[in-house]
C-alpha positions as CSV (number, residue, x, y, z in Angstrom):
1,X,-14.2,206.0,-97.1
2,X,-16.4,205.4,-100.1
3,X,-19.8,206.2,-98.0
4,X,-20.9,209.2,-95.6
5,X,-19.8,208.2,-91.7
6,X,-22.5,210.1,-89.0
7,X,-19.4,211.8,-86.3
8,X,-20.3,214.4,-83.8
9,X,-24.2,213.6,-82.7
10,X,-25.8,216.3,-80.9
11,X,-28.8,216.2,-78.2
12,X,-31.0,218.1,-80.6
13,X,-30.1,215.3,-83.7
14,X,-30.6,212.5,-81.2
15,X,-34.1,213.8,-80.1
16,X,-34.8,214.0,-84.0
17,X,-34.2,210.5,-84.9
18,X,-35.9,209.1,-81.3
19,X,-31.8,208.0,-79.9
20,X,-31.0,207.6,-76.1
21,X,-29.2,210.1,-75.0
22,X,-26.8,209.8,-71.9
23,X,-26.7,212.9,-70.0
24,X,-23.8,211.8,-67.8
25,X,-21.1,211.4,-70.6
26,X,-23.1,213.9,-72.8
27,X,-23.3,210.9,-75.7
28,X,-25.7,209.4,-78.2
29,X,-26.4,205.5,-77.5
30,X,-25.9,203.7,-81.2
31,X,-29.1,203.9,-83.3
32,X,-28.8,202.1,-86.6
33,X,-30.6,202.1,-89.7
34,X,-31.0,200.4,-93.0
35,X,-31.9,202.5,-95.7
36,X,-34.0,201.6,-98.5
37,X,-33.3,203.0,-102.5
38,X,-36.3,205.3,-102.0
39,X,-34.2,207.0,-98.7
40,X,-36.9,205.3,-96.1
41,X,-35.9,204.0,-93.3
42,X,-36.2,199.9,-94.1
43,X,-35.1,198.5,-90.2
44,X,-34.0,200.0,-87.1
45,X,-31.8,199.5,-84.4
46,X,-31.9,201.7,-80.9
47,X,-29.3,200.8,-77.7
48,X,-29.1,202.3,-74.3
49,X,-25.6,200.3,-73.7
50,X,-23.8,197.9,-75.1
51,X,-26.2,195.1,-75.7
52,X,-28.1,195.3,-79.3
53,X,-26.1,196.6,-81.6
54,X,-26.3,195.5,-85.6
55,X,-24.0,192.7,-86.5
56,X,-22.9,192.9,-89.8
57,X,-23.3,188.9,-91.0
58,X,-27.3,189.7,-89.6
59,X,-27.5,193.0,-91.6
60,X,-26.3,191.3,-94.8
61,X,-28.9,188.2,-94.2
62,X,-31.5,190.7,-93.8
63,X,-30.9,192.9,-96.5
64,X,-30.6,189.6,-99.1
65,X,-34.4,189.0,-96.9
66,X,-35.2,192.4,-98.3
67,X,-34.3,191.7,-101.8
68,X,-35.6,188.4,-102.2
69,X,-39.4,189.6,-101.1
70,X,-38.7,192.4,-104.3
């Protein structure tokens, strides 16, 4: 892969970045970002299932949204 791929989420790394965190299987809940040139966090995505996760066509509209307000 041409771009860095998160794998192996602990408790302590979800606490960092505010995550859900499911004791019974011991598993982070998807938390998403977009992240801006500068590094900062642009948009956010948190789940606690599988409802509300990022959708790719929606990610590219919103990044072109992004780009067009530069």
């Amino acid at each position: 892969m041409s771009f860095p791929v998160g794998y192996g989420a602990t408790r302590e790394i979800g606490d960092a970045i505010g995550a859900f965190w499911e004791d019974r299987r011991g598993l982070i809940q998807p938390s998403e970002f977009i992240i801006g040139a500068d590094n900062k966090i642009v948009s956010s995505s948190y789940s606690d299932g599988p409802l509300g996760r990022m959708d790719a066509a929606d990610v590219i509209k919103l990044i072109k949204l992004y780009e067009s307000r530069k």
